[in-house]
N, C-alpha and C positions, 0 to 999 in steps of 0.2 A: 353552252346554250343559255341564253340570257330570260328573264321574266316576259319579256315580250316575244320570245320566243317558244314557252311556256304559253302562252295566251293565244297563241295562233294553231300549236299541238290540239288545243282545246276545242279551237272552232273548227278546225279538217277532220276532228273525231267524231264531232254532233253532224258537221255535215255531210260527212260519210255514210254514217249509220243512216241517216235521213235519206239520202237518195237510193239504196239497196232496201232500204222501209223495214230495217232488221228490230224488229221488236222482242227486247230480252223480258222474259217473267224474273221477279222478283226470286235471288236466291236465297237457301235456309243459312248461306253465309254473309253477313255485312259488305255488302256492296254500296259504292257512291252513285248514288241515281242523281244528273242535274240536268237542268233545261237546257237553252242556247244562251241563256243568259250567266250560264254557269251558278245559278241558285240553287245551296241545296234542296232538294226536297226528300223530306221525312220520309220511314216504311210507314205502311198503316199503323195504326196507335188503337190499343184496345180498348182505351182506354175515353177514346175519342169517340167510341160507337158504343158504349154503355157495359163495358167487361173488365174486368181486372185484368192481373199480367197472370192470373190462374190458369190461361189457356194459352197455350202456343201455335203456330201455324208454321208447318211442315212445309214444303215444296219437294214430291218425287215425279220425275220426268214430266215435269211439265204440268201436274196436279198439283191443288193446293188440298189440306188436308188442316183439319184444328181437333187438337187433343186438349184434354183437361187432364192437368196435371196432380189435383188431389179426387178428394172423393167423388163419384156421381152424382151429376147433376140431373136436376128431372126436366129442368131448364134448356139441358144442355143439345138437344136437335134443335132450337130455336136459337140459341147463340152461334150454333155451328153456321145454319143455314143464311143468317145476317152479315157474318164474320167473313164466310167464302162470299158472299154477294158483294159485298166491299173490295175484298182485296181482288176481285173480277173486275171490279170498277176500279181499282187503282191502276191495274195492266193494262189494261186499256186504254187510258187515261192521260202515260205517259211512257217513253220511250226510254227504256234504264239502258245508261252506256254501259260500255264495256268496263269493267272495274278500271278505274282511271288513275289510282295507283299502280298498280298492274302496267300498264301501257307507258306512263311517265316514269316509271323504272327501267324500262325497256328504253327508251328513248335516251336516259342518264347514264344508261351504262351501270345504275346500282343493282341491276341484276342479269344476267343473260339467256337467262330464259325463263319464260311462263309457261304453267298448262293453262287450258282452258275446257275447263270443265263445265262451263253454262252455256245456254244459249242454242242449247238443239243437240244432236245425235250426228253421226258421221252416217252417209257421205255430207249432207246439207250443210252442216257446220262447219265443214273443208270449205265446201263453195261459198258459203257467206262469207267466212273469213277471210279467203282469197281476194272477194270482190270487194269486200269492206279494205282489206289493207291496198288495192290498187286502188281507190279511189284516192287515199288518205297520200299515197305517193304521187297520185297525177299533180294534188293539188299543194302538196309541200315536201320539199327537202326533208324533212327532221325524220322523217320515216323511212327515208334511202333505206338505211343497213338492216330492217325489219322482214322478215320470214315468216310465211307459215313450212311449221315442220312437222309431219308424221312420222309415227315410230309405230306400227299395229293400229290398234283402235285408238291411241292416243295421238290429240294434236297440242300443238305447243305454239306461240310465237316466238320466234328467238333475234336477239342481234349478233348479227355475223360476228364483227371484231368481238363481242364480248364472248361470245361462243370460242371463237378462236381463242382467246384470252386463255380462258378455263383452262382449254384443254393442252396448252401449252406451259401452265402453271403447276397444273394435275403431273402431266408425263417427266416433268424438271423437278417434282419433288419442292416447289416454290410455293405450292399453297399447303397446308397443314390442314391435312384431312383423317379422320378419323371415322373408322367403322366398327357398326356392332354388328357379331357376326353373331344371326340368330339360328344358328342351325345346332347353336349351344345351349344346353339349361342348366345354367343358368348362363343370359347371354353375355358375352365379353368383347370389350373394347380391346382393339387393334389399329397398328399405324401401319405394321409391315405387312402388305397383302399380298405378297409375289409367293408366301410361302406354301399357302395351298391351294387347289386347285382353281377356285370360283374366282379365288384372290386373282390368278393368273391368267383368267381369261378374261377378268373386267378390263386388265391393263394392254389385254389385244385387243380390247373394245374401244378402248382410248385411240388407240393405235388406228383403228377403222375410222375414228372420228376427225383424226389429224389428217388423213388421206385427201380426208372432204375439206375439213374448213382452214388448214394449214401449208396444206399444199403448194408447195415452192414459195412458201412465205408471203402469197400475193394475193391474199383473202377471194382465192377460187372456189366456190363452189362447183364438184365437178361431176359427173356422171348421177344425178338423182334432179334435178329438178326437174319438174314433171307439170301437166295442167293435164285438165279431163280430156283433152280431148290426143294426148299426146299416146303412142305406141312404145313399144320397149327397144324400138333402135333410137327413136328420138331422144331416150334418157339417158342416154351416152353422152350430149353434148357436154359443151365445156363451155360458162360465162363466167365474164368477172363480175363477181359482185353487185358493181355498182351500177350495172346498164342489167339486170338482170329485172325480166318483169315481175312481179309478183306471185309466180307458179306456185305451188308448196313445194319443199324439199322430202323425197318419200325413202326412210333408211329404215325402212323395216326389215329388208333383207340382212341388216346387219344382228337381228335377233333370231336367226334361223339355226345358225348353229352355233351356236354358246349356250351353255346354261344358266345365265345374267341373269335376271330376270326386271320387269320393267319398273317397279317399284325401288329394285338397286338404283338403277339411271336415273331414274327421275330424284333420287334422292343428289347425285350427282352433280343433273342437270339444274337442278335448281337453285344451288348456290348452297345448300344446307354445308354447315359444317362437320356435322357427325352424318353415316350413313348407315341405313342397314343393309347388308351382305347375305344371300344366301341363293342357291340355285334351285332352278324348277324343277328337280329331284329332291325337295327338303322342302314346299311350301306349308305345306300342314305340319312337319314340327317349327316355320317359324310364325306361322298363327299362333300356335297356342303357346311356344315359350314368349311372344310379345305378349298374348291377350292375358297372360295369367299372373302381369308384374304391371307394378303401380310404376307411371311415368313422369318424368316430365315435361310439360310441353313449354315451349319456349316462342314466345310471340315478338316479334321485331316490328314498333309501332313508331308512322309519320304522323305527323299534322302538316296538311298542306297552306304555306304562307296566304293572307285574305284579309280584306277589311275590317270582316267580320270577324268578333273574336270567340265567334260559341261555334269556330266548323272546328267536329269533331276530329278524333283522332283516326288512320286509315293501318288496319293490317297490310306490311310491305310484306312478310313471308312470319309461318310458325313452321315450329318442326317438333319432335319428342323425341327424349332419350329415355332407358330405363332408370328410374330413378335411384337405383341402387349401382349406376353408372356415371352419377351427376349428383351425387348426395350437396352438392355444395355450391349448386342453381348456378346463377349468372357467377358467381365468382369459382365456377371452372377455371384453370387455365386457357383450354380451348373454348371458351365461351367467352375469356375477356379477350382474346387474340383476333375471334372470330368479330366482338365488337369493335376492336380497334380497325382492322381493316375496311368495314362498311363507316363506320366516321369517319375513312380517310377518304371514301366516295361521297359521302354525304356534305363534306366539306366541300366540293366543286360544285353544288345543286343548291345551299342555301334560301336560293331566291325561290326554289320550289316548293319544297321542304322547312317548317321551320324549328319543326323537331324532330329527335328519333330518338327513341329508346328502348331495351328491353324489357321484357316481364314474362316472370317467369311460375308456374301453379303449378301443381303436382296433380294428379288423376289417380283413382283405384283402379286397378285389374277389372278390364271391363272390353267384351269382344270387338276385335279388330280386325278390318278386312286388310287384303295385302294384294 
């Protein structure tokens, strides 16, 4: 995919979002909001409307919220109520795409799948998404191999071949994947997972996976794609790929009877190098052996190529390991292994891309959901 190729991805995404009139709220995570012009524009600025950076602004479900981070303020219901009337008038104001690293990962192959976690609640977020990525397909190629996928309450975009990729890499023992198995305290890193049980049923889950997207080697999707308005004999059908319309793919039946659990897969699915491991008979001891060990979190940062030389830099994925699993940061083995493989994708996207790199902080013991 070449930079003018790139630049077309860009205007089928705005005009996408534009004609389903999907308007995302500003999230508590760094998101690229740009116009049609691909200009960035700034989050609000506190600093702009007469506040320091002593106040931060939350976003839960769809609410904006602003805390004061040191002492009380007597000020402080009149900062609040100026501060939400702004960033009301920012949402408003402008239409924040879909994180568009997110999407030009998906497109490059440097990752093979996303969650998506902004932008509304299921079912609505299925159907916007659905309707947002068939537009984005009526009007260009580059989106062919793109998916919406459900697993439960979770939706994902995924690309088929890279999807396929994974899971062909996974079951041949060809990618170098490691898990922390946190149903231990203290938890421990593992390569061989076939030897107990949770280990043994992720790798029939792989197994359910290659069914789908492996299948007589000819990137079939087979018995799960679904649209709202489809019945349970219709989900039987069989399409290739590439003439398939943009229905969602629904494989929640595949967590019915396992004891995986979806925080496993998604560590999986996502491309992380390390994974955490444990089953829905052991969630609460692996809350508290993760929430009661300092981490590390490990961020994998682009800068996407531009005239301009102040666009910032774009979170492509983070992840965390215990840090007393990873005492020796990015110069892990599996961490420079892990770097070298995504440089060897990063190499083919240049034109997108004009950096990438890791960074790496460490975190206190501090509560985690799972």
């Amino acid at each position: 995919m070449e930079a003018v190729d790139m630049l077309e991805a860009l205007k089928v995404l705005d005009s996408s979002l534009s004609r389903i009139n999907w308007r995302l709220r500003a999230s508590s995570r760094r998101r690229l909001e740009t116009d049609a012009n691909d200009r960035k524009v700034l989050p609000l600025n506190l600093n702009q409307i007469g506040y320091s950076s002593h106040f931060r602004i939350y976003l839960f479900e769809g609410v904006y919220d602003l805390f004061h981070l040191g002492e009380g303020d007597k000020s402080f219901k009149i900062a609040k109520k100026k501060v939400l009337l702004a960033c009301d008038m920012c949402s408003n104001n402008l239409r924040f795409n879909i994180c568009l690293a997110d999407i030009l990962a998906l497109c490059f192959q440097m990752r093979p799948v996303i969650m998506i976690d902004y932008g509304g609640k299921m079912p609505e977020l299925r159907e916007r998404l659905c309707a947002f990525l068939k537009l984005a397909q009526e009007e260009s190629s580059i989106f062919e191999n793109l998916r919406v996928m459900v697993i439960e309450d979770m939706i994902y975009l995924i690309h088929v071949r890279g999807l396929a990729d994974l899971i062909k890499l996974t079951i041949n023992k060809e990618l170098e994947l490691h898990f922390v198995d946190l149903e231990q305290d203290p938890p421990k890193m593992i390569t061989e997972i076939e030897s107990f049980s949770i280990g043994a049923q992720f790798v029939t889950l792989l197994k359910l996976f290659s069914s789908v997207f492996c299948a007589d080697d000819d990137d079939n999707v087979s018995g799960c794609m679904r649209d709202s308005t489809s019945n349970a004999q219709s989900s039987n059908r069989r399409l290739p790929v590439s003439h398939q319309p943009s229905d969602f793919i629904d494989l929640s039946h595949f967590m019915q009877d396992t004891l995986v659990t979806v925080p496993t897969l998604n560590g999986w699915l996502l491309g992380y190098p390390v994974v955490y491991i444990f089953g829905k008979d052991h969630i609460e001891d692996a809350v508290y052996n993760l929430s009661t060990k300092s981490l590390h979190l490990f961020n994998i940062f682009v800068r996407r190529n531009s005239s301009s030389d102040k666009r910032p830099q774009e979170e492509l994925m983070s992840f965390s390991v215990p840090y007393d699993l990873s005492v020796d940061g990015e110069e892990e083995p599996w961490a420079e292994a892990f770097l070298v493989r995504l440089k060897a994708k990063w190499e083919g996207c240049k034109h997108v891309w004009g950096s990438m790199k890791m960074e790496v902080s460490a975190t206190y013991p501090q509560a985690i959901a799972l």
